[in-house]
Structures are given as structure tokens and as C-alpha cells.
N, C-alpha and C positions, 0 to 999 in steps of 0.2 A: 504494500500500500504506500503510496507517494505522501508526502508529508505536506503540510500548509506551506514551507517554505518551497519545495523543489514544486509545486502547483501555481504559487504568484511568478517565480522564478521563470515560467516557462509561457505563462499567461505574460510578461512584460519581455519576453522574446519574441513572440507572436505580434504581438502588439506594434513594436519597435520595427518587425519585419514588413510588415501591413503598413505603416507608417512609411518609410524610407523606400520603400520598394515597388509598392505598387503607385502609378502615375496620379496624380493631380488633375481632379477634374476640373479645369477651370471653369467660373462662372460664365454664362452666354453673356454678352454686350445687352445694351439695350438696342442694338440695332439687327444683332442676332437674333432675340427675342420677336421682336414687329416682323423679322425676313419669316420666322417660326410660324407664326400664327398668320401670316398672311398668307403662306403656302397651306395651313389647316385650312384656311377658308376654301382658298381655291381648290384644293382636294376635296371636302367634302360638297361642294357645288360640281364638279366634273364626276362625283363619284353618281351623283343623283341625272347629269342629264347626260352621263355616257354610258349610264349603269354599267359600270365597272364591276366586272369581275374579282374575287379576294384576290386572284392570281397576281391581275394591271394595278389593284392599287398601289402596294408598294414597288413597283416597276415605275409606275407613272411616277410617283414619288419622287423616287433616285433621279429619274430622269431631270424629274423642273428643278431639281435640288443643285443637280451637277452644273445644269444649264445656268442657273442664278450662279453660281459658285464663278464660272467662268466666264460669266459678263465683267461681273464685279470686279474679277481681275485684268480684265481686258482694260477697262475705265479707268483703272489707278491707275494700269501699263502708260495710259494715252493721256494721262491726266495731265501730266508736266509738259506734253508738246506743244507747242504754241500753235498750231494748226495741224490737230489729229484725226479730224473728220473722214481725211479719204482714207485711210490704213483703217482706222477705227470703224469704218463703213465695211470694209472689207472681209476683215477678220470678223464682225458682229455676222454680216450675210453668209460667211462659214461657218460658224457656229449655230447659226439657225437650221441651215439644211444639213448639217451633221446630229440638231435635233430631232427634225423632221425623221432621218432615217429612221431612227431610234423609235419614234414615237407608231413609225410604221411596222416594226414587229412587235410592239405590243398591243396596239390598237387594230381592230377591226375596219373594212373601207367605211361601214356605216358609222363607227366613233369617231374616225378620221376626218368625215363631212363635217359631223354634226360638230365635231372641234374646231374645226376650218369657219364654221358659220359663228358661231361663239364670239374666235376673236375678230371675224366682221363685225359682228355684233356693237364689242365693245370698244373698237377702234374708231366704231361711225359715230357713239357718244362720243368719244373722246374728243371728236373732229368739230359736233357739235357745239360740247362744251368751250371750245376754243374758240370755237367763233363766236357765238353769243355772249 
């Protein structure tokens, strides 16, 4: 039978090892946070009018995940150029139709439309709201 001492002894080994050893999970930003919940929203609105499968949705996921990931880095790359527009046009229209592929083995031609019509949708507010 192990004793009280060789018991905390081995419980502050553990502890110590858990401590130093396993990674740090840092806090998400608050801008992390809003990218978090903004992508909840728009998943669970594409989950209702693409009727996603359990399979697409964390597929779909990764995908707008990765896709946001690698804008954002795009933006900062092109941030300090004094005139970034045409690269930054470039490289954005590669990464959309390298979305696209993506978005085409997970999705069905009927999800694909009705995805396609969506962001018409809200691109025509958008155009709206700008003008008015």
C-alpha cells in the first residue's frame, strides 16, 4: 500500500507534467470570436436551405474556415503595398475557384445552384444597400 507521502509525491509529478508539457491553449481574440460565430451563423443558415447532410457539414465547415483563414492572410500579405489591388485581385480570384473546386465534391449540382443563388442573393442587397 503506497503511503500519503509517495501518493501527493506522485499526484505533484503529474500535475507538474500536465503543466509544462502539454500546450497552452490560448484565449481566441475578440476578433477570432465574431470570425467564430459569424461562421455558426452562416452554417447553420446553409445547413437549413442546403439541407446538409451530417456528412457536408463539417466539410462545409473546414472549407469556409480555411477559405477565411487564407483571405485574411492574403490582406495582411497586401496590406503594406501601396497599390495591391491587381496581385490582391489575382491571388483572391485563385482562391475562390480553388474554393469552388472544393465546394464541388462536397456539394451536390442542386446545393451548388441553390448556393450560387444565395450569394446572388446577398451580393444584390449588398449593391442595394450601397446605393441607397
Amino acid at each position: 500500500m503506497k503511503t500519503t507521502s509517495q501518493i501527493i509525491g506522485i499526484a505533484t509529478l503529474t500535475l507538474a507534467a500536465i503543466t509544462f508539457v502539454a500546450p497552452s491553449q490560448a484565449q481566441p481574440t475578440r476578433r477570432e470570436r465574431i470570425a467564430e460565430r459569424i461562421l455558426d451563423r452562416r452554417m447553420s443558415h446553409l445547413k437549413q436551405e442546403l439541407k446538409l447532410t451530417p456528412e457536408q457539414e463539417p466539410a462545409l465547415r473546414a472549407i469556409f474556415a480555411d477559405t477565411a483563414r487564407q483571405t485574411k492572410e492574403l490582406r495582411r500579405k497586401y496590406a503594406k503595398q501601396e497599390s495591391p489591388n491587381q496581385d490582391l485581385r489575382k491571388e483572391l480570384h485563385a482562391l475562390h475557384d480553388q474554393t469552388q473546386e472544393k465546394l464541388k465534391s462536397v456539394l451536390n449540382e442542386e446545393q451548388l445552384t441553390k448556393l450560387h443563388d444565395l450569394r446572388k442573393q446577398k451580393l444584390d442587397q449588398f449593391r442595394a444597400r450601397r446605393k441607397g
